[in-house]
N, CA, C and O atoms as CSV, one atom per row, in Angstrom:
chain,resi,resn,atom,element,x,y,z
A,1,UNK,N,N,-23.482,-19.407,25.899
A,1,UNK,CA,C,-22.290,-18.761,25.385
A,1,UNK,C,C,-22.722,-17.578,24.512
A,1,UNK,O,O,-23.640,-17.645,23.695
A,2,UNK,N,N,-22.146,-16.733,24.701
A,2,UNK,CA,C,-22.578,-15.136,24.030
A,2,UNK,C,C,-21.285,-15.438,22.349
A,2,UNK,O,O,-20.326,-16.179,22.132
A,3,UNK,N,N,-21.892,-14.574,21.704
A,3,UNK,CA,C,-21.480,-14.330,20.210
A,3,UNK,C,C,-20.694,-13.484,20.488
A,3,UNK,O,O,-20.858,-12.810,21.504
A,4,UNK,N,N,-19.609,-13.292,19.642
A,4,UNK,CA,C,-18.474,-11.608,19.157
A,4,UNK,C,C,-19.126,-11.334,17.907
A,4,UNK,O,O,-19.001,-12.057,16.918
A,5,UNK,N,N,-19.798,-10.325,17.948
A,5,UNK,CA,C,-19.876,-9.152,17.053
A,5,UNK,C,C,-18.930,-8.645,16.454
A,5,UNK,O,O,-18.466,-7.621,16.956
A,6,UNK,N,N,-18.299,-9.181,15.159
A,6,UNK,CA,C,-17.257,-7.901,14.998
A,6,UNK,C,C,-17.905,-7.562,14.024
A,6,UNK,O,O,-18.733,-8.197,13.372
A,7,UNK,N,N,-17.262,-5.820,13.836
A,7,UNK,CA,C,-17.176,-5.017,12.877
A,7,UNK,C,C,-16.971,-4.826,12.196
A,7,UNK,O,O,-15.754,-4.807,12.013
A,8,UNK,N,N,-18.113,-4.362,10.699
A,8,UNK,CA,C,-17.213,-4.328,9.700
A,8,UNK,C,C,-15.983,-3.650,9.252
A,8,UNK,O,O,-15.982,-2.660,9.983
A,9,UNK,N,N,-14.747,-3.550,8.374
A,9,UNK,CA,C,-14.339,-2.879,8.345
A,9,UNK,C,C,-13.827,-1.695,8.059
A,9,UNK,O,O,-14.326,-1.540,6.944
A,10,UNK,N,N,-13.203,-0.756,8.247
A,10,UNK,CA,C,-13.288,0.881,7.613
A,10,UNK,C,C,-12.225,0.804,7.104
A,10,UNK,O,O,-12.159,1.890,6.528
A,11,UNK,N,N,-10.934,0.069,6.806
A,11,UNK,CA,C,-9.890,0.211,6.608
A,11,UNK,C,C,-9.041,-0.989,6.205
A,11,UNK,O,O,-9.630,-1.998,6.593
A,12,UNK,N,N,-7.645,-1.370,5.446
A,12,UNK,CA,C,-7.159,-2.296,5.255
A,12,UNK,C,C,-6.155,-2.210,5.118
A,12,UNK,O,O,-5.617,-1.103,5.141
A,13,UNK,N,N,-5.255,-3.697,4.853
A,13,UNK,CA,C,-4.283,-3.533,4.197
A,13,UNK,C,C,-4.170,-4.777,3.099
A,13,UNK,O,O,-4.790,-5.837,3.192
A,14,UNK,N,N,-3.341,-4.456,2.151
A,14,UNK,CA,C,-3.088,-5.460,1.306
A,14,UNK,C,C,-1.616,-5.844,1.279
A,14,UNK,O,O,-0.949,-4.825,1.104
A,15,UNK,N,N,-0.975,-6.769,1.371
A,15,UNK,CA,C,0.493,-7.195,1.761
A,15,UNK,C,C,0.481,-7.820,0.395
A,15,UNK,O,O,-0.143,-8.805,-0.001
A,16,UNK,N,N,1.575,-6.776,-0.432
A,16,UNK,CA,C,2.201,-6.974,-1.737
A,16,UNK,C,C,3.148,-8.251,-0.931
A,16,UNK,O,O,2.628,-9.316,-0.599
A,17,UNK,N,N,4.028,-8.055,-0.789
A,17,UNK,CA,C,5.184,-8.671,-0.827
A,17,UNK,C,C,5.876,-8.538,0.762
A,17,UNK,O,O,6.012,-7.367,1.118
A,18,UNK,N,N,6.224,-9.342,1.529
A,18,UNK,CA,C,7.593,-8.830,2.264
A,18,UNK,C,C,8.428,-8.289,1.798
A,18,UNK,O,O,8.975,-7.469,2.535
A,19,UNK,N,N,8.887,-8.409,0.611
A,19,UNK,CA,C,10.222,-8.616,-0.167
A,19,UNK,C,C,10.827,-7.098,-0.091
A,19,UNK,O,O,10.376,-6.084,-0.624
A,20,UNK,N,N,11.756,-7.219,0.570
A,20,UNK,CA,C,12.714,-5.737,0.582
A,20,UNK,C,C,14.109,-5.893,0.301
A,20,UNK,O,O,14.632,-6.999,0.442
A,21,UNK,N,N,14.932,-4.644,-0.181
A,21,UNK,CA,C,15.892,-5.270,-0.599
A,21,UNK,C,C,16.997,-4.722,0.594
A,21,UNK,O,O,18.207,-4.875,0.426
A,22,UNK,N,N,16.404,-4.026,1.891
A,22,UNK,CA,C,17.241,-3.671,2.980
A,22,UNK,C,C,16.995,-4.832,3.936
A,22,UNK,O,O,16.425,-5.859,3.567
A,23,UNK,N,N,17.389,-4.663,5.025
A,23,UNK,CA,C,17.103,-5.138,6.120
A,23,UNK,C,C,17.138,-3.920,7.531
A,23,UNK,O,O,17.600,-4.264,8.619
A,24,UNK,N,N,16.769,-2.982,7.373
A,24,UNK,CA,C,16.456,-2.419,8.498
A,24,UNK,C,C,16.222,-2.934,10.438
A,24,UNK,O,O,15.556,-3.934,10.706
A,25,UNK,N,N,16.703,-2.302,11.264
A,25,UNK,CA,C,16.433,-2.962,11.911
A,25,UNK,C,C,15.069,-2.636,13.097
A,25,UNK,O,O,14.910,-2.989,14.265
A,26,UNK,N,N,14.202,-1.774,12.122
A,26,UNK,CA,C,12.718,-1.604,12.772
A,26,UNK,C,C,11.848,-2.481,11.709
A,26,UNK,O,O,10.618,-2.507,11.675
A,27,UNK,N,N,12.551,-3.047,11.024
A,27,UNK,CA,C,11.311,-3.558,10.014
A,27,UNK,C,C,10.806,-4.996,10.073
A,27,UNK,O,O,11.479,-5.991,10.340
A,28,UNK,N,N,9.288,-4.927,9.728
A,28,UNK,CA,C,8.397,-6.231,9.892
A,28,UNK,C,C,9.242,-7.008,9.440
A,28,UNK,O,O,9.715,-7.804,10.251
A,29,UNK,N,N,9.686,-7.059,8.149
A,29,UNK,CA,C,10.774,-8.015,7.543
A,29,UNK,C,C,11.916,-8.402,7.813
A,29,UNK,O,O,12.592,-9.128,7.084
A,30,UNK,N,N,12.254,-7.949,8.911
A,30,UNK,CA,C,13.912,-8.480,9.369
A,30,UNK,C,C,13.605,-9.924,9.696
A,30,UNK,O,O,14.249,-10.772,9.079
A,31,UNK,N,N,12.878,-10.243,10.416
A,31,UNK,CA,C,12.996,-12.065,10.180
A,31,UNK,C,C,12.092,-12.470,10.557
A,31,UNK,O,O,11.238,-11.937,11.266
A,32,UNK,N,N,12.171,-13.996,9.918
A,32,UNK,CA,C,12.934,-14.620,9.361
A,32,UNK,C,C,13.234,-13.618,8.012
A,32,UNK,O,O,12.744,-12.519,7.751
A,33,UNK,N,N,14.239,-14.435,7.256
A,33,UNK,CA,C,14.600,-13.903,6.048
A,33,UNK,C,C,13.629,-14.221,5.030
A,33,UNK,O,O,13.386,-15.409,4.823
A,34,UNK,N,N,13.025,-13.304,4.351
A,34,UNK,CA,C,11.752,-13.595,3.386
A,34,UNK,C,C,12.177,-13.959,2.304
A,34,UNK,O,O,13.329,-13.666,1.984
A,35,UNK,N,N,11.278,-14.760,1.385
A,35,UNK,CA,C,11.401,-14.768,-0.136
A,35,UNK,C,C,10.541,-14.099,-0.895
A,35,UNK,O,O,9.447,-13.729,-0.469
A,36,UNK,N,N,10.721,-14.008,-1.405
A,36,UNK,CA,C,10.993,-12.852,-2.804
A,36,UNK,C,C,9.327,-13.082,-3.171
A,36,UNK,O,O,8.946,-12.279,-4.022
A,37,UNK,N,N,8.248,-14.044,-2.678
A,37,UNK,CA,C,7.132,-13.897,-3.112
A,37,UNK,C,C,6.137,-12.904,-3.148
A,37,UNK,O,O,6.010,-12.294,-2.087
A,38,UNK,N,N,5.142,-12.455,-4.383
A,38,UNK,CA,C,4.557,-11.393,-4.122
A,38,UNK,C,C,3.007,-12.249,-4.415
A,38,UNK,O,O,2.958,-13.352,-4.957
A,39,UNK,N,N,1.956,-11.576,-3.994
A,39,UNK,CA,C,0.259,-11.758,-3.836
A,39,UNK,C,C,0.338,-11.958,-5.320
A,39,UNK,O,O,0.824,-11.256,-6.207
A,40,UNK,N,N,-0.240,-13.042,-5.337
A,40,UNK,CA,C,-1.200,-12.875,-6.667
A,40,UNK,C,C,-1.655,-11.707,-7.375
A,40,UNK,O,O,-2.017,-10.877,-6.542
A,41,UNK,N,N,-1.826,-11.182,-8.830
A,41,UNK,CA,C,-2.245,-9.861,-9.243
A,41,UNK,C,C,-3.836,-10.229,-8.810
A,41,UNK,O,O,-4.555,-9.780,-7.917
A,42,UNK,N,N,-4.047,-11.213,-9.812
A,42,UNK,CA,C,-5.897,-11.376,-9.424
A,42,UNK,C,C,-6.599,-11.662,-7.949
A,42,UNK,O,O,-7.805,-11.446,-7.831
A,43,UNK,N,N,-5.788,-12.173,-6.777
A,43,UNK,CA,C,-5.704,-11.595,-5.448
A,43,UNK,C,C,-6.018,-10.342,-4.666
A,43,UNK,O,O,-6.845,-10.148,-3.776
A,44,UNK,N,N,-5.252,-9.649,-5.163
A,44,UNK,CA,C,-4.907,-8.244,-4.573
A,44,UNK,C,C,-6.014,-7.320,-5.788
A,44,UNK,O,O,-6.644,-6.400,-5.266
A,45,UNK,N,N,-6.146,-7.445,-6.655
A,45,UNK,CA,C,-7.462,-7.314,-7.164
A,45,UNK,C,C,-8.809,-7.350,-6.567
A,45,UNK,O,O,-9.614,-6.435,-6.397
A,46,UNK,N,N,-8.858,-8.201,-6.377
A,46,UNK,CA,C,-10.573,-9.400,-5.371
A,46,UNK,C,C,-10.013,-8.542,-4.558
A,46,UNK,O,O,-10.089,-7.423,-5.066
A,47,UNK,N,N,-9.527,-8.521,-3.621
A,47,UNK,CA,C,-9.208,-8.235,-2.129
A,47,UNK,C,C,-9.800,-6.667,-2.142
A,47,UNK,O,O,-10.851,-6.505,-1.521
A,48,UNK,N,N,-9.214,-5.512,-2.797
A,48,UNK,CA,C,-8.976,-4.040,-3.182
A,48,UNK,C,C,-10.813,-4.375,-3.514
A,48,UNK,O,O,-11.614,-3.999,-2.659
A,49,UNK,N,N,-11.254,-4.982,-4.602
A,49,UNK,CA,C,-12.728,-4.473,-4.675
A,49,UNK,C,C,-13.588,-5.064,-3.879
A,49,UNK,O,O,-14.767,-4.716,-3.827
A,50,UNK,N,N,-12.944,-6.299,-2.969
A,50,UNK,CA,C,-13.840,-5.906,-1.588
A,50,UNK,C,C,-13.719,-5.410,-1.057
A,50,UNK,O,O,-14.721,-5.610,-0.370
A,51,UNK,N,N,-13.026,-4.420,-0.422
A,51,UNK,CA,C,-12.753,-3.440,0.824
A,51,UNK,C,C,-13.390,-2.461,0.203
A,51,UNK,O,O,-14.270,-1.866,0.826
A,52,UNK,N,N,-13.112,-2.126,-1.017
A,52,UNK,CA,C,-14.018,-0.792,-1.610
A,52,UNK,C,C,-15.367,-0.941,-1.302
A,52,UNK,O,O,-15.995,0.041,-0.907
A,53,UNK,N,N,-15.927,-2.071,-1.430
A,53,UNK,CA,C,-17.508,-2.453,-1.442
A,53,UNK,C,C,-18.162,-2.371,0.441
A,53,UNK,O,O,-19.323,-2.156,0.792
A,54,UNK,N,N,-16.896,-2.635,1.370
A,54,UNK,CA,C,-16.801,-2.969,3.087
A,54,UNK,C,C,-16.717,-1.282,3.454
A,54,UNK,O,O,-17.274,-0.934,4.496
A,55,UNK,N,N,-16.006,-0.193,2.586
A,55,UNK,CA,C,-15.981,1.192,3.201
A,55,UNK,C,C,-16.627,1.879,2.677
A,55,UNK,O,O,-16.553,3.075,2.961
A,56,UNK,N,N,-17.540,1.423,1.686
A,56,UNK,CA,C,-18.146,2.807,0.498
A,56,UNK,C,C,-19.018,3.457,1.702
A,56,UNK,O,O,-19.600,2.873,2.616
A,57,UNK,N,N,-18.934,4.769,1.439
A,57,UNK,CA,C,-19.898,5.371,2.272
A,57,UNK,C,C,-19.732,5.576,3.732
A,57,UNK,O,O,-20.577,5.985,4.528
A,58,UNK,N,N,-18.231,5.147,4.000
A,58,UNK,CA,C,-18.014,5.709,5.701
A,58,UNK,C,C,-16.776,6.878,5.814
A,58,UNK,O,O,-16.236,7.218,6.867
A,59,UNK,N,N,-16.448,7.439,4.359
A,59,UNK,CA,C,-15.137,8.385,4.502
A,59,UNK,C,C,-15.861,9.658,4.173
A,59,UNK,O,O,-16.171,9.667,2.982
A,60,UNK,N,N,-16.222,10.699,4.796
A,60,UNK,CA,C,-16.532,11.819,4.332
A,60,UNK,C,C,-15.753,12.578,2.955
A,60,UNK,O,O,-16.293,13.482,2.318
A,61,UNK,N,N,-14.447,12.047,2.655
A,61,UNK,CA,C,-13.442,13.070,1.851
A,61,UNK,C,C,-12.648,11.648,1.801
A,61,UNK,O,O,-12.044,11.353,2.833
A,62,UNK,N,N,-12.593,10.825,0.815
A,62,UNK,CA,C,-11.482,9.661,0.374
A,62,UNK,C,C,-9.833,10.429,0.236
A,62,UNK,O,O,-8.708,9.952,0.381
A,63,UNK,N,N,-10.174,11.411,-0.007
A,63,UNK,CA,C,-8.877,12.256,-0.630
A,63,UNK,C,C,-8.321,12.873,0.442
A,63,UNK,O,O,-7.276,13.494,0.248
A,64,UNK,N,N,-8.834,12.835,1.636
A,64,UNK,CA,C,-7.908,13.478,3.127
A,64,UNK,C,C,-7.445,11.828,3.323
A,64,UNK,O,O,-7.945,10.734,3.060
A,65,UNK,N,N,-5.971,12.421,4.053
A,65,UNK,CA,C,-5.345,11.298,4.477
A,65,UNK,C,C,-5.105,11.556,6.117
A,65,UNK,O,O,-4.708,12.532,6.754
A,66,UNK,N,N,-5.557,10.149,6.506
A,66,UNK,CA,C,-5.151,10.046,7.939
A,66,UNK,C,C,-5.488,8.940,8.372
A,66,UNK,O,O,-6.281,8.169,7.831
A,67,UNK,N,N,-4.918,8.782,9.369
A,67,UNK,CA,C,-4.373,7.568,10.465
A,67,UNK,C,C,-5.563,6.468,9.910
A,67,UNK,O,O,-5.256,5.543,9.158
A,68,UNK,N,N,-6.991,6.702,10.395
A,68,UNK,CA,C,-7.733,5.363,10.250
A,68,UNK,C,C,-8.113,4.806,8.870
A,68,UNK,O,O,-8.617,3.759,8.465
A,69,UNK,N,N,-7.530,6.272,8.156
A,69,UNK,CA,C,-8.434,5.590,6.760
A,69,UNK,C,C,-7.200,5.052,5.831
A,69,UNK,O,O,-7.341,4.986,4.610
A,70,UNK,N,N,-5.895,4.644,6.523
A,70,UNK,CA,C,-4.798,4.405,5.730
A,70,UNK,C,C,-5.111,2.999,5.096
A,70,UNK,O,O,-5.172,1.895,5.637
A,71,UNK,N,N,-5.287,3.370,3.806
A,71,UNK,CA,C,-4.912,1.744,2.962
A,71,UNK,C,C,-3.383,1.572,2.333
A,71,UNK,O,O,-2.880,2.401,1.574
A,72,UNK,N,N,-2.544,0.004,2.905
A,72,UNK,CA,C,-1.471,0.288,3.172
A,72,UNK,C,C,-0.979,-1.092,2.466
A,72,UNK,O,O,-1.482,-2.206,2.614
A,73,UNK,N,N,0.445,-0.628,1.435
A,73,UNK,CA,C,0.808,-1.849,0.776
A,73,UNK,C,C,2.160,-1.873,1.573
A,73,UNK,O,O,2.866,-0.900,1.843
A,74,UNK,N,N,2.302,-2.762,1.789
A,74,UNK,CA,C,3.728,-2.962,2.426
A,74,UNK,C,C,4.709,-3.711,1.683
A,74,UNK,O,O,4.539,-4.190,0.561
A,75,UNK,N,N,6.108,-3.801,2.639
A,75,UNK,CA,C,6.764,-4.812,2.084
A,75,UNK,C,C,7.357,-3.047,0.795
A,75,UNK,O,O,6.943,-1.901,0.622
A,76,UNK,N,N,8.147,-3.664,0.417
A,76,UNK,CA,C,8.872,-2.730,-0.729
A,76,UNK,C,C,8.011,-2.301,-2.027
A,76,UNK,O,O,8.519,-2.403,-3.143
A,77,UNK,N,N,6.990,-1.926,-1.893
A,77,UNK,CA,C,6.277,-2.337,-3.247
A,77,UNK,C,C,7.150,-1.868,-4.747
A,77,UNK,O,O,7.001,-2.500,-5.793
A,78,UNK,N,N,7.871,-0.914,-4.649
A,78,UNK,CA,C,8.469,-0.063,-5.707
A,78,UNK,C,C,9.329,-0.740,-6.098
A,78,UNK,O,O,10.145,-0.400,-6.955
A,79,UNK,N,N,9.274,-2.072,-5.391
A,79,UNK,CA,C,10.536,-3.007,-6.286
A,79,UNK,C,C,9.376,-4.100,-7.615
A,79,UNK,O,O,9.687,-4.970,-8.429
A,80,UNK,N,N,8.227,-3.555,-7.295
A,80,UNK,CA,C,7.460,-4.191,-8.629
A,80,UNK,C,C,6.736,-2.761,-8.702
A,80,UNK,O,O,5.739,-2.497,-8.029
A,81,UNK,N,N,7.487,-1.663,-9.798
A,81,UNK,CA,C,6.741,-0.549,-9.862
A,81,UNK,C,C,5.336,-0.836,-10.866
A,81,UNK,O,O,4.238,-0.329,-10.636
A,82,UNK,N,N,5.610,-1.682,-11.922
A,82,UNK,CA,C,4.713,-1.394,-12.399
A,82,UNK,C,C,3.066,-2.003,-12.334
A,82,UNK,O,O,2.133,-1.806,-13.114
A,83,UNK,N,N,3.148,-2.927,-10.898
A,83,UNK,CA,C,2.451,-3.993,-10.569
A,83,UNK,C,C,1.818,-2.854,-9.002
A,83,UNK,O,O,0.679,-3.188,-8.676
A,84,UNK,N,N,2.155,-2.182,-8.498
A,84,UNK,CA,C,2.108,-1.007,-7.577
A,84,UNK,C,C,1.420,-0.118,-8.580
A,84,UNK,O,O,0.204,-0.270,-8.696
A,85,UNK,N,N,2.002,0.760,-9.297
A,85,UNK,CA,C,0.871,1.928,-9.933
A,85,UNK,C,C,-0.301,0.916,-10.393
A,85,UNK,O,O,-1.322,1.431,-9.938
A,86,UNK,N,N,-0.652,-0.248,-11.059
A,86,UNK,CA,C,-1.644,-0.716,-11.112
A,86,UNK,C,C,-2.572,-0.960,-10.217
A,86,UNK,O,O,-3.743,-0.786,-10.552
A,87,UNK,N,N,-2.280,-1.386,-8.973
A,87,UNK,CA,C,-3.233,-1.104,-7.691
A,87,UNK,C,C,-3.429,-0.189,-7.427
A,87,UNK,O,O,-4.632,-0.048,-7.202
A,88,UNK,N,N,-2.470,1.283,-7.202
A,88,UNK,CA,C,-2.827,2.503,-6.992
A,88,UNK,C,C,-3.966,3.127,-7.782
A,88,UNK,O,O,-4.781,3.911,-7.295
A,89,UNK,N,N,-3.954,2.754,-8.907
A,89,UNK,CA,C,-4.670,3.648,-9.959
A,89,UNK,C,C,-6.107,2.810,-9.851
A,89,UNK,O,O,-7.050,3.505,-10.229
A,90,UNK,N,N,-6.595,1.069,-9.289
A,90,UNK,CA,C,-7.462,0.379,-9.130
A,90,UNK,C,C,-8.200,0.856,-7.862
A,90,UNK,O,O,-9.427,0.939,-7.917
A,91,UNK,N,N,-7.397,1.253,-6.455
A,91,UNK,CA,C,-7.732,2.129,-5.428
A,91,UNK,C,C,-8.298,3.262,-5.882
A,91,UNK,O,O,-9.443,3.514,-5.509
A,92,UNK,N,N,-7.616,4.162,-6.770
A,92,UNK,CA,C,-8.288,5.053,-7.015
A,92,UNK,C,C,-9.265,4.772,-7.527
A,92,UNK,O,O,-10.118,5.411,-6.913
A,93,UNK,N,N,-9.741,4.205,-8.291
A,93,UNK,CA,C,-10.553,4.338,-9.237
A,93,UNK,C,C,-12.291,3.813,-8.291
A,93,UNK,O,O,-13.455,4.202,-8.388
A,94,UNK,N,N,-11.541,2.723,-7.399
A,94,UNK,CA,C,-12.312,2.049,-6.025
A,94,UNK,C,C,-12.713,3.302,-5.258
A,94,UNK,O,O,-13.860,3.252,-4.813
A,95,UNK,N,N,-11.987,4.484,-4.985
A,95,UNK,CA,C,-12.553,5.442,-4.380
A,95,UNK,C,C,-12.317,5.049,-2.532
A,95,UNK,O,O,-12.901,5.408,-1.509
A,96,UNK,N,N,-10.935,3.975,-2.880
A,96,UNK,CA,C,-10.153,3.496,-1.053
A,96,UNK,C,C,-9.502,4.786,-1.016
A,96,UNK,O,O,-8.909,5.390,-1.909
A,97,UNK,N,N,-9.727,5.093,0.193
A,97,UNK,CA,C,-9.247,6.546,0.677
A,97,UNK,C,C,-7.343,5.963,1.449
A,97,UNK,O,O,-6.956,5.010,2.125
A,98,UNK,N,N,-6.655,7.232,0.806
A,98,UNK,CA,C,-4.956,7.977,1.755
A,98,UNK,C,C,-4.624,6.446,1.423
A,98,UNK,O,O,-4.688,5.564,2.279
A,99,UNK,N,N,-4.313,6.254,0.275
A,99,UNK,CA,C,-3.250,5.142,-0.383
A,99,UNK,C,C,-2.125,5.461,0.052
A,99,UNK,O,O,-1.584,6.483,-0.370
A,100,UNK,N,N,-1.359,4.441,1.248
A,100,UNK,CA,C,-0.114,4.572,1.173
A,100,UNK,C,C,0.654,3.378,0.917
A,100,UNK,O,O,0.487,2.181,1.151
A,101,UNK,N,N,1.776,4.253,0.221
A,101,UNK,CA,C,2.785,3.150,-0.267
A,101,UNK,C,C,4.474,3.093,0.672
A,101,UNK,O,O,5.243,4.032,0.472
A,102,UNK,N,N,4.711,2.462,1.209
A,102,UNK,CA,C,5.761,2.481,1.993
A,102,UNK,C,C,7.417,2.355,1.416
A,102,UNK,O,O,7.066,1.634,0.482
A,103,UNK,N,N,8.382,2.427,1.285
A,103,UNK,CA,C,9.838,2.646,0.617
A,103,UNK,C,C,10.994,2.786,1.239
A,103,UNK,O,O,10.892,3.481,2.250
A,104,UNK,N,N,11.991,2.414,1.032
A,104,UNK,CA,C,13.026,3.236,1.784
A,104,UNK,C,C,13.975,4.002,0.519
A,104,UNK,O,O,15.193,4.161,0.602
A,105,UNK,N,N,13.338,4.321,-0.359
A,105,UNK,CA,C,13.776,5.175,-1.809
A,105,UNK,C,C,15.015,4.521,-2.015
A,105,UNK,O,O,15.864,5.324,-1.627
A,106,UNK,N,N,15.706,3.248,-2.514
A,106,UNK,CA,C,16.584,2.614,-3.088
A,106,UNK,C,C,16.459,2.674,-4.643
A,106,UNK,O,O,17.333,2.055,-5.250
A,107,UNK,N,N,15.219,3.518,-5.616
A,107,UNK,CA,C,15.365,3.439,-6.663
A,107,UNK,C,C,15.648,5.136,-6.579
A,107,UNK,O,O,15.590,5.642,-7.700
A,108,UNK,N,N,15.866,5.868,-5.755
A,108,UNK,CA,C,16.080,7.123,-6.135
A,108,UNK,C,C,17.567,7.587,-6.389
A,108,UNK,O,O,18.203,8.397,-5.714
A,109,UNK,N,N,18.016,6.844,-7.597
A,109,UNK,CA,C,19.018,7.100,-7.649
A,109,UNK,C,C,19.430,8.559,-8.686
A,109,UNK,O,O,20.461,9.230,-8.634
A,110,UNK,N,N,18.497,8.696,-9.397
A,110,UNK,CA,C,18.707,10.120,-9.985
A,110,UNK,C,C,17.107,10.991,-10.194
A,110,UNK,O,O,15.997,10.460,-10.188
A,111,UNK,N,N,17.357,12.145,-10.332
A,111,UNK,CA,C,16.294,13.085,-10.401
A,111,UNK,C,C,15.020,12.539,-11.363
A,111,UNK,O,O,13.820,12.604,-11.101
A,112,UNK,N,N,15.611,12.031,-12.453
A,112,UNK,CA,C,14.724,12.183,-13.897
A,112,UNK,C,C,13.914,11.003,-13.257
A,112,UNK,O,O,12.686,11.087,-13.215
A,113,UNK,N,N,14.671,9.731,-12.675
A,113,UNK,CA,C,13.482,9.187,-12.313
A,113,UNK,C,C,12.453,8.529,-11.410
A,113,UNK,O,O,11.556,7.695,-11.525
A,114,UNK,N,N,13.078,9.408,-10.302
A,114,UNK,CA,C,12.565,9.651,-8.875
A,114,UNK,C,C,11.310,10.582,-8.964
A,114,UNK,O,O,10.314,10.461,-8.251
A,115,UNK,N,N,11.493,11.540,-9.948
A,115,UNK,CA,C,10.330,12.313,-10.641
A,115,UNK,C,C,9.200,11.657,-11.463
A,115,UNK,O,O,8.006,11.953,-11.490
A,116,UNK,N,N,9.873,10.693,-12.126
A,116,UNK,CA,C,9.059,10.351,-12.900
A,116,UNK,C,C,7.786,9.256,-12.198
A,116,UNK,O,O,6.570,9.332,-12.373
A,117,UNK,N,N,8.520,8.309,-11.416
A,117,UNK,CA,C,7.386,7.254,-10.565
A,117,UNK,C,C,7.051,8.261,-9.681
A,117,UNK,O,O,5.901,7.948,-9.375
A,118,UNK,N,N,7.319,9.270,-9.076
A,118,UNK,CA,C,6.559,9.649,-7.747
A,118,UNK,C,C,5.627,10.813,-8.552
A,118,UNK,O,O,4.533,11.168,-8.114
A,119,UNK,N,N,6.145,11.280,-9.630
A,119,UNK,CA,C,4.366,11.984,-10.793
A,119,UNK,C,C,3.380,10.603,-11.182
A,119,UNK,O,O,2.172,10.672,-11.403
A,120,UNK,N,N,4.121,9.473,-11.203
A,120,UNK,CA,C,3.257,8.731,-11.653
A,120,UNK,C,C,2.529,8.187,-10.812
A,120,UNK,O,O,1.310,8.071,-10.938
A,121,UNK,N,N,3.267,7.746,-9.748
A,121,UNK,CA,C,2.039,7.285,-8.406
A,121,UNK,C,C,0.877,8.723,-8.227
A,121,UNK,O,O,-0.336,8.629,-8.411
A,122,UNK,N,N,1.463,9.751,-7.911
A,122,UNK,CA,C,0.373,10.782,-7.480
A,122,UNK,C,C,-0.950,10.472,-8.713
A,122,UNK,O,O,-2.071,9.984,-8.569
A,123,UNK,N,N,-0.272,10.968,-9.859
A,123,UNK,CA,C,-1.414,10.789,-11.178
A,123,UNK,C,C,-2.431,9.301,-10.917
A,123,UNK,O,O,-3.633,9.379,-11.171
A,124,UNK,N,N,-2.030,8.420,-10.571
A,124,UNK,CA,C,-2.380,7.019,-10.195
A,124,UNK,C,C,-3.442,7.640,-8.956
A,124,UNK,O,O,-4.645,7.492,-9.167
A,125,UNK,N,N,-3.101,8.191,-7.931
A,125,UNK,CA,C,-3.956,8.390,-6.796
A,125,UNK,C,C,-3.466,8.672,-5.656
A,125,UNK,O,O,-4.180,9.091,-4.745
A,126,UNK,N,N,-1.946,8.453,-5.507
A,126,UNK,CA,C,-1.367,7.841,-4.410
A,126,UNK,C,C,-1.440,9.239,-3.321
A,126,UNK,O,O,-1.444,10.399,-3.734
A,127,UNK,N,N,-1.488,8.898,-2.059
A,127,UNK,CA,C,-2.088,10.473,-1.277
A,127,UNK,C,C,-0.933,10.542,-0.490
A,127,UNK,O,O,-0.588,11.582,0.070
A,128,UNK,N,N,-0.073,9.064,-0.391
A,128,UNK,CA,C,0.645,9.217,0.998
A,128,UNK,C,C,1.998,8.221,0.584
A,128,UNK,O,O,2.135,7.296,-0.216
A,129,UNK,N,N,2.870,8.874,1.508
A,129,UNK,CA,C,4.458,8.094,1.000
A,129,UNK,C,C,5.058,7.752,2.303
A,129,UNK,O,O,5.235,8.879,2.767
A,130,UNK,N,N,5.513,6.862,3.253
A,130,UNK,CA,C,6.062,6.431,4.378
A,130,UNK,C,C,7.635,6.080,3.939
A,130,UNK,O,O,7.991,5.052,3.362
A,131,UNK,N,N,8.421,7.103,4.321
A,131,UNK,CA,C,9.673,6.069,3.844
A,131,UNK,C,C,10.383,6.066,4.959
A,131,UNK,O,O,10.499,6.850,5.901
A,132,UNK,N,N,11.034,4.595,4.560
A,132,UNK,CA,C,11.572,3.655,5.996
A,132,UNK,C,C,12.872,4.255,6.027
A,132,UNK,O,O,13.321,4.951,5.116
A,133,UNK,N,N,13.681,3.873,7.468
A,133,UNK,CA,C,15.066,4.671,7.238
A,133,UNK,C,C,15.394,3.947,8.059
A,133,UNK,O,O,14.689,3.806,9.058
A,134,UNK,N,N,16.662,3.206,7.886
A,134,UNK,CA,C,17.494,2.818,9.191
A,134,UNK,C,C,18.108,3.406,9.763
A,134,UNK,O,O,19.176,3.634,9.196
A,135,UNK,N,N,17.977,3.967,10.985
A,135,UNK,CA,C,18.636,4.962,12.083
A,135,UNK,C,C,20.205,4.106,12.104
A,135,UNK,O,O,21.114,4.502,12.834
């Protein structure tokens, strides 16, 4: 019997939460109906500084964003903002390349502070923004 070789990896994701507060009908989360649980902080911690330690040294430019090098929190994260800029700013600091954070902007309800988390994710690291939309 022959072995599988797999590869290490160049890329990840870390799954904050399912927890959204839409139900879209392209989204991972439409069903079953999820609960409200999110990863462990000290989890998603461990997890983030192993992948940093699994890609160091295969991204020419951490700071270009694209397709393979997407590190990707899913699930709503901006419904725990301040548990989100803390990973962002831990990525950064990890040197995980094109942090994206996914949304369907339900906290953008006024300027002052739609401005204010999306200066604060960038300042944090954040390279990339996916927002969901129900057609």
């Amino acid at each position: 019997m022959s072995e599988l070789h797999v590869p290490r990896p160049f890329s990840g994701i870390v799954l904050l939460s399912y927890k959204c507060n839409f139900k879209c009908n392209t989204a991972c989360t439409l069903l079953p109906v999820w609960r409200g649980n999110w990863i462990p902080e000290e989890d998603a911690l461990r997890i983030l500084s192993q992948l940093a330690e699994e890609v160091k040294g295969k991204y020419a430019n951490p700071e270009v964003v694209g397709v393979n090098y997407v590190f990707h929190f899913t699930g709503d994260g901006i419904l725990k903002f301040d548990f989100l800029l803390e990973l962002v700013e831990l990525s950064s600091t990890l040197r995980l390349p094109s942090t994206f954070v996914e949304t369907n902007c339900f906290w953008c309800r006024s300027d002052e502070v739609t401005m204010s988390r999306m200066e604060g994710l960038r300042n944090a690291g954040l390279r990339g923004i996916l927002v969901s939309v129900n057609p």
